[in-house]
C-alpha positions as a Markdown table, in Angstrom:
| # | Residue | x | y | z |
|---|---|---|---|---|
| 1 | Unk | 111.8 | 92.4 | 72.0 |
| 2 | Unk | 108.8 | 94.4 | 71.7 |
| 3 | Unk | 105.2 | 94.8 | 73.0 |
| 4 | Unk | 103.9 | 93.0 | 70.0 |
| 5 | Unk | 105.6 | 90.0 | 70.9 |
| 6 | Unk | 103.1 | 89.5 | 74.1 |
| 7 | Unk | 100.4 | 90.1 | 71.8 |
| 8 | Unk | 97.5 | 87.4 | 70.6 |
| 9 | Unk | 95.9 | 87.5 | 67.5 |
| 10 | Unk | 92.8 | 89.0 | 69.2 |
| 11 | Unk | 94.9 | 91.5 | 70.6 |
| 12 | Unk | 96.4 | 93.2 | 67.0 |
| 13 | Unk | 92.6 | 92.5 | 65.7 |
| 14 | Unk | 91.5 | 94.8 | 69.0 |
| 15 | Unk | 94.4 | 97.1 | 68.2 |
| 16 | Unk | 93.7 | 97.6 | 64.4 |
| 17 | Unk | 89.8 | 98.0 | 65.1 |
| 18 | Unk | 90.6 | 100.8 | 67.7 |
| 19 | Unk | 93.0 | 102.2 | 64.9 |
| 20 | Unk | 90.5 | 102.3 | 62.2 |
| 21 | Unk | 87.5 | 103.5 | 64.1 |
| 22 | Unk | 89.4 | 106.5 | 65.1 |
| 23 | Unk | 90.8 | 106.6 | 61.8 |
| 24 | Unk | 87.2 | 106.8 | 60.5 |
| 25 | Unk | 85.8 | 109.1 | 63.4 |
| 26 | Unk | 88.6 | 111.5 | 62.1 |
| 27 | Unk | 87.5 | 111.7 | 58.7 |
| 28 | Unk | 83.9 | 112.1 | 59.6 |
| 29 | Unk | 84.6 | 114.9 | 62.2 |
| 30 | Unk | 86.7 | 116.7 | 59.7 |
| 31 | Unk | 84.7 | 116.1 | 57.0 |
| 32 | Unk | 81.4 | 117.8 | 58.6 |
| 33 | Unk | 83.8 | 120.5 | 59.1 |
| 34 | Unk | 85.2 | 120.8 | 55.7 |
| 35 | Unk | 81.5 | 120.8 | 54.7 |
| 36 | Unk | 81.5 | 124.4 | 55.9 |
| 37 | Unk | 84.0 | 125.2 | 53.5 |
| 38 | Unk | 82.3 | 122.9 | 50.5 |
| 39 | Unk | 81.9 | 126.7 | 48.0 |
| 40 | Unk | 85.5 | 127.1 | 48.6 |
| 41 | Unk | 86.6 | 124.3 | 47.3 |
| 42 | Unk | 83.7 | 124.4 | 44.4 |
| 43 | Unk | 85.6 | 127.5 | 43.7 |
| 44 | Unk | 88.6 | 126.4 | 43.5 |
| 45 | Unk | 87.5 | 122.8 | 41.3 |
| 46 | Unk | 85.3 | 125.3 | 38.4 |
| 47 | Unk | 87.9 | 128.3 | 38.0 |
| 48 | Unk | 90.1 | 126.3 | 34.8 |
| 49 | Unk | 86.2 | 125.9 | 33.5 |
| 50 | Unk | 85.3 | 129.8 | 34.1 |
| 51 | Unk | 89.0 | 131.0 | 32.6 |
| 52 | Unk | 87.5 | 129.4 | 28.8 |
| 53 | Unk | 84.0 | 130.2 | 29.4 |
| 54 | Unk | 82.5 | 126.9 | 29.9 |
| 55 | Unk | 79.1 | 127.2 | 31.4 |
| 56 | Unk | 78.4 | 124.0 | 34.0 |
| 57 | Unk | 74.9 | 123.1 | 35.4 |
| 58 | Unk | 73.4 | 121.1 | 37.8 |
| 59 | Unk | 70.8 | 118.7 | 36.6 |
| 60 | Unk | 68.6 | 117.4 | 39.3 |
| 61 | Unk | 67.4 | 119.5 | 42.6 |
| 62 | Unk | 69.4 | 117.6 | 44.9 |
| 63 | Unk | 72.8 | 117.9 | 42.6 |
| 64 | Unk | 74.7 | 120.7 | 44.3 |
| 65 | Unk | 73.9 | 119.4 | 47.7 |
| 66 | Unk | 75.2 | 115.7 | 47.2 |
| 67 | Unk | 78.5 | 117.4 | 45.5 |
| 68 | Unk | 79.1 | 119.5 | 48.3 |
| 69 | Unk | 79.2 | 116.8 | 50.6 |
| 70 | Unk | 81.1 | 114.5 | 48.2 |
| 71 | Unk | 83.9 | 116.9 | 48.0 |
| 72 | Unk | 83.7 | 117.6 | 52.0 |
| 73 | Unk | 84.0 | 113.6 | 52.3 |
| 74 | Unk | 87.0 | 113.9 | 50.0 |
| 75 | Unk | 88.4 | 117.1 | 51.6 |
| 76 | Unk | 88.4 | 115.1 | 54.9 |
| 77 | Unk | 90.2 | 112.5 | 54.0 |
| 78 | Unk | 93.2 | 114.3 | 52.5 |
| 79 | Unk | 92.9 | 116.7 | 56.2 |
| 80 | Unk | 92.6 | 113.7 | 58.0 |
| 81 | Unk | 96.1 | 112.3 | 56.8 |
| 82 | Unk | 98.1 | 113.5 | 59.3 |
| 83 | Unk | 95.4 | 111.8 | 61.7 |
| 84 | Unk | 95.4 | 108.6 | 59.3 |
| 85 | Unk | 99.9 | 108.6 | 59.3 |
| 86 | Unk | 99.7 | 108.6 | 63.2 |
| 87 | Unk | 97.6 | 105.8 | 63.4 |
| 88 | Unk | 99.3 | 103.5 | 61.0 |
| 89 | Unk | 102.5 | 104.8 | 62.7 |
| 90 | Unk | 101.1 | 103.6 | 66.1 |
| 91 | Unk | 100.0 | 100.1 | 64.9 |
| 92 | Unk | 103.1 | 98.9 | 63.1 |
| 93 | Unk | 106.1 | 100.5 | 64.8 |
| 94 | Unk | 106.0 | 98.1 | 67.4 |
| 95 | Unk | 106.7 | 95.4 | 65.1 |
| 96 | Unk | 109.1 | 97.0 | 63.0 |
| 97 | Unk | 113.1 | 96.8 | 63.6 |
| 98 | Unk | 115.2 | 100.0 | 64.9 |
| 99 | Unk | 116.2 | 101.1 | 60.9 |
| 100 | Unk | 112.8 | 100.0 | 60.1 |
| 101 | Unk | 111.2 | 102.8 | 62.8 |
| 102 | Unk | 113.8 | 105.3 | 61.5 |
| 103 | Unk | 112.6 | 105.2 | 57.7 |
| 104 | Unk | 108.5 | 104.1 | 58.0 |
| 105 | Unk | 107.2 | 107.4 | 59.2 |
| 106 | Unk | 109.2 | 109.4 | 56.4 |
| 107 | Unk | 107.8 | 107.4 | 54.1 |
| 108 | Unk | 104.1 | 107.5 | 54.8 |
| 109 | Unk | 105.1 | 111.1 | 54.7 |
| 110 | Unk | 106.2 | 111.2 | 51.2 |
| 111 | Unk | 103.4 | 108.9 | 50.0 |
| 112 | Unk | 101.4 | 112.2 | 50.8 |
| 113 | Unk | 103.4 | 114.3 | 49.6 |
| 114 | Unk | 104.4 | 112.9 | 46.5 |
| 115 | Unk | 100.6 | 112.6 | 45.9 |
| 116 | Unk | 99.5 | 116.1 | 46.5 |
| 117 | Unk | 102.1 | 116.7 | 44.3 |
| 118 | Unk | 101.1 | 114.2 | 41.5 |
| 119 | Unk | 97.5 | 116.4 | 42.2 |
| 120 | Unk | 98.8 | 120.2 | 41.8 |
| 121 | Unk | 100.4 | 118.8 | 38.3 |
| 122 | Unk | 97.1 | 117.3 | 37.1 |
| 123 | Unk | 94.7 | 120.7 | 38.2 |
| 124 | Unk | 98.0 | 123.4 | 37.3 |
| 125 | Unk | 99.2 | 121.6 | 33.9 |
| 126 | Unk | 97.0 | 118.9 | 32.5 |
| 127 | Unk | 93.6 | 120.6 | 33.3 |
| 128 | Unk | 93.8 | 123.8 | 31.6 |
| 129 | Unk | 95.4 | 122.3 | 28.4 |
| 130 | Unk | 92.5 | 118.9 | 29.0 |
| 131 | Unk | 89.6 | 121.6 | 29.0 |
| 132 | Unk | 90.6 | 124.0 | 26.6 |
| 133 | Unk | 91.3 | 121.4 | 23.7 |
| 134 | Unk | 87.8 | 119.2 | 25.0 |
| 135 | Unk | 86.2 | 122.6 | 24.5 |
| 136 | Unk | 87.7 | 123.5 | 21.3 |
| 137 | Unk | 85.7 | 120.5 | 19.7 |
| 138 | Unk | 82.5 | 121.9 | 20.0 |
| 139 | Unk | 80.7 | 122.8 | 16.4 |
| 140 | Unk | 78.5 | 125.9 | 15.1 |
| 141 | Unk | 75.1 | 125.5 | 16.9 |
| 142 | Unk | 76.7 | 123.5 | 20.2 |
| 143 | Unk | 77.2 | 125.1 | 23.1 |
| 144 | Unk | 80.2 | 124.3 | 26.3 |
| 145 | Unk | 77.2 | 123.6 | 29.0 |
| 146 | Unk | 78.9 | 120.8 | 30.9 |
| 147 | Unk | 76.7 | 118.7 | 34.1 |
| 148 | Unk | 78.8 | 119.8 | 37.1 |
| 149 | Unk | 78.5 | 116.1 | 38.4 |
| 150 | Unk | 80.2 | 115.0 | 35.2 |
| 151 | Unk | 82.6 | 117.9 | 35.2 |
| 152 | Unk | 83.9 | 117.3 | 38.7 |
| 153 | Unk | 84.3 | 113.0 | 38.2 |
| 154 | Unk | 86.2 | 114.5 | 35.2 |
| 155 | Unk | 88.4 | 116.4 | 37.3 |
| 156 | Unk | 88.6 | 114.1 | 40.2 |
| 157 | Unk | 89.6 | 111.3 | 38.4 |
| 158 | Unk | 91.9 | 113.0 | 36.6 |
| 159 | Unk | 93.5 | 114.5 | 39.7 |
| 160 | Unk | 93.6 | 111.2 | 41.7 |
| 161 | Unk | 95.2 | 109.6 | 38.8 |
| 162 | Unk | 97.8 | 111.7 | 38.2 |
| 163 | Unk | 98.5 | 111.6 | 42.4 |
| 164 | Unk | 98.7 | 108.3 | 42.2 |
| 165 | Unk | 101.2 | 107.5 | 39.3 |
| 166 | Unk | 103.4 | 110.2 | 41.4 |
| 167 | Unk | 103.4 | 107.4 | 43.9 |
| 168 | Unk | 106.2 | 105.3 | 41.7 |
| 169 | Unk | 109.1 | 106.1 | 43.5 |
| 170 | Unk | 107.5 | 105.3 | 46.6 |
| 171 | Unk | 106.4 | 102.0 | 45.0 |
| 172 | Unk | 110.2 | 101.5 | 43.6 |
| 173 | Unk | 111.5 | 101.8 | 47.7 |
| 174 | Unk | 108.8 | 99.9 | 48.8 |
| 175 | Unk | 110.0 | 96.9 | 46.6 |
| 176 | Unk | 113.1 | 97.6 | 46.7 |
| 177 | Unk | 113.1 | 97.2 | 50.0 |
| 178 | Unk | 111.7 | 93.6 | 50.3 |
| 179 | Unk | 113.8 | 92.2 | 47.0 |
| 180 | Unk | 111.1 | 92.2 | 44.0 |
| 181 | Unk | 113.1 | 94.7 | 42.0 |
| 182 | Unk | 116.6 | 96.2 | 41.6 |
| 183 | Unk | 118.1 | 98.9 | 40.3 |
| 184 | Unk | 119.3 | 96.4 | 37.6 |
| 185 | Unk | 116.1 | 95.2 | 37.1 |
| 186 | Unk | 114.5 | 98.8 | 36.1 |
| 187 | Unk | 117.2 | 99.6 | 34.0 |
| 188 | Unk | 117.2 | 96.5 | 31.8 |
| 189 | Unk | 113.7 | 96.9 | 31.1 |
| 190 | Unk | 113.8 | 100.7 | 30.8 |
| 191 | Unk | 112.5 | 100.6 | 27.3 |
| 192 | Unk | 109.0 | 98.1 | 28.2 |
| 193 | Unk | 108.8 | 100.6 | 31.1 |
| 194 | Unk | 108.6 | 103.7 | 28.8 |
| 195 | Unk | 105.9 | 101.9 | 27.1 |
| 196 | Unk | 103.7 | 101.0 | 30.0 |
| 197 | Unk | 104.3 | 104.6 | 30.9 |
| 198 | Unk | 102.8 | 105.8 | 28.3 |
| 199 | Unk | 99.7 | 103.4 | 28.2 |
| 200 | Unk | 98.9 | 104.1 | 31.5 |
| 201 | Unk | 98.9 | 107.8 | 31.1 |
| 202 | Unk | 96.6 | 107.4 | 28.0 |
| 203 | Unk | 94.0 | 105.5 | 30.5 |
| 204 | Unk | 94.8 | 108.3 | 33.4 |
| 205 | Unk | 94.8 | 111.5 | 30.8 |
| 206 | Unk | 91.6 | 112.9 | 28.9 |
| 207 | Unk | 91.6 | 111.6 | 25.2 |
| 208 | Unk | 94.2 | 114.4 | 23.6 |
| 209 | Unk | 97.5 | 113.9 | 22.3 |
| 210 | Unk | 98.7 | 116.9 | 24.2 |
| 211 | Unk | 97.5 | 116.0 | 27.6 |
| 212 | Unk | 99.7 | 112.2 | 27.1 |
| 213 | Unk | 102.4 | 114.0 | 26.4 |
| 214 | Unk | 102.3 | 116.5 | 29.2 |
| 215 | Unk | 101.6 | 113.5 | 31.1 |
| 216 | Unk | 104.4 | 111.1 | 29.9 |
| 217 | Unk | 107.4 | 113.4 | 30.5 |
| 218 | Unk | 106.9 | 113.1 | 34.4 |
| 219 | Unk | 106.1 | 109.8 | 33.9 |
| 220 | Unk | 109.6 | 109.1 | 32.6 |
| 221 | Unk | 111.2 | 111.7 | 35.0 |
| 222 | Unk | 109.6 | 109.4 | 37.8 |
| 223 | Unk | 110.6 | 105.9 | 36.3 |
| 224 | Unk | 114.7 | 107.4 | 36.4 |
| 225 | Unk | 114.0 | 108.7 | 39.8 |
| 226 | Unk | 112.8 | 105.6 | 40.9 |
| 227 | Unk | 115.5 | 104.2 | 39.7 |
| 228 | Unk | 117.6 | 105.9 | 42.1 |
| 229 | Unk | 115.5 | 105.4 | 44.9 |
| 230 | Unk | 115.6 | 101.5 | 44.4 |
| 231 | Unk | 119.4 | 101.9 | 44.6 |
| 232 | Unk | 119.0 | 103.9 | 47.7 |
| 233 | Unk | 116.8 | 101.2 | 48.8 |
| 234 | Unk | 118.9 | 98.6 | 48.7 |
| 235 | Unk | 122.2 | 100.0 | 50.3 |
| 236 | Unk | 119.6 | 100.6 | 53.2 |
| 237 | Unk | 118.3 | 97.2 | 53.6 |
| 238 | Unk | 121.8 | 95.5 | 52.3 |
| 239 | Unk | 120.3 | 93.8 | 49.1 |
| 240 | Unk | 122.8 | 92.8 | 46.2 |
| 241 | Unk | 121.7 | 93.9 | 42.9 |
């Protein structure tokens, strides 16, 4: 028995509000302080657009100000994980069996790694070979002078695409784990996969045949891998293909 058991309804709604604001009080806190940091990590976003000469500009008085703090915003939340996997561990290990416990925080561990991972593939690989061919389109008499609002959606969306998709195998435990798919499963519809794998990284990857197939590769990598991890999965919980 656990603590949860002598727990209302009003009780876990109390618990998860407590969770949450200090969840949120986190990401603000940090995010004022990552704010001091905000050229830093302009730095780091606009160096594939300096390395092919690609001038960027900001088009309203206000622009570099309001992309300062997004980017603090978003730097806070990824700081703040750590602060965010404690207080998810905290609300839902009371209620979780004893080889439940053992495996739940690794995982929420992985989930962020596996997606800072997914985001250091986008900004190393994709990127440079995304920018370079967008730029090579230009014509005589046009000039590379991007927005910097438009360049950095461009490269956040890009970045927290790629992180996510990187999230498959996690995915592949995950329902593994609760009996939507087997190993089986993924292997007898390895082929429709493949091609849902490469749709999605034409929707996640900028419009050049050389950025879906830089993307696809891992894509497949990740489907075999997951794969694996739903067989894991099941010998864990005890599921029968």
């Amino acid at each position: 028995m656990n603590k949860n058991s002598d727990m209302t309804f009003i009780d876990h709604l109390e618990e998860l509000r407590w969770r949450m604001l200090k969840s949120l009080g986190s990401i603000l806190v940090i995010s004022i302080f990552a704010f001091i940091f905000a050229d830093d990590f302009v730095a780091v976003l606009i160096d594939p657009a300096v390395d092919i000469k690609i001038d960027l500009q900001t088009l309203t008085p206000q622009g570099m100000f309001m992309l300062k703090w997004k980017l603090a915003i978003i730097g806070g939340f990824i700081l703040s994980i750590p602060v965010l996997t404690v207080q998810i561990w905290k609300f839902v290990s009371p209620g979780l069996y004893n080889k439940e416990r053992k495996i739940a925080l690794p995982l929420i561990i992985t989930v962020f790694l596996c997606f800072i991972l997914g985001a250091i593939f986008a900004y190393k690989v994709i990127l440079p070979f995304s920018l370079n061919f967008l730029a090579s389109m230009v014509t005589d008499g046009i000039v590379n002078n991007f927005s910097i609002n438009d360049y950095f959606g461009f490269i956040l969306a890009l970045i927290i695409g790629s992180g996510l998709i990187f999230e498959m195998p996690v995915a592949s435990f995950l329902f593994s784990s609760i009996g939507i798919i087997t190993p089986s499963f993924l292997r007898r519809f390895r082929r429709e996969a493949i091609m849902v794998t490469v749709i999605l990284s034409a929707i996640v990857t900028p419009p050049d045949p050389i950025s879906l197939i830089i993307m696809s590769i891992p894509m497949v990598i990740l489907y075999e891998i997951s794969i694996l991890v739903s067989w894991i999965s099941n010998k864990l919980f005890n599921q029968d293909e």
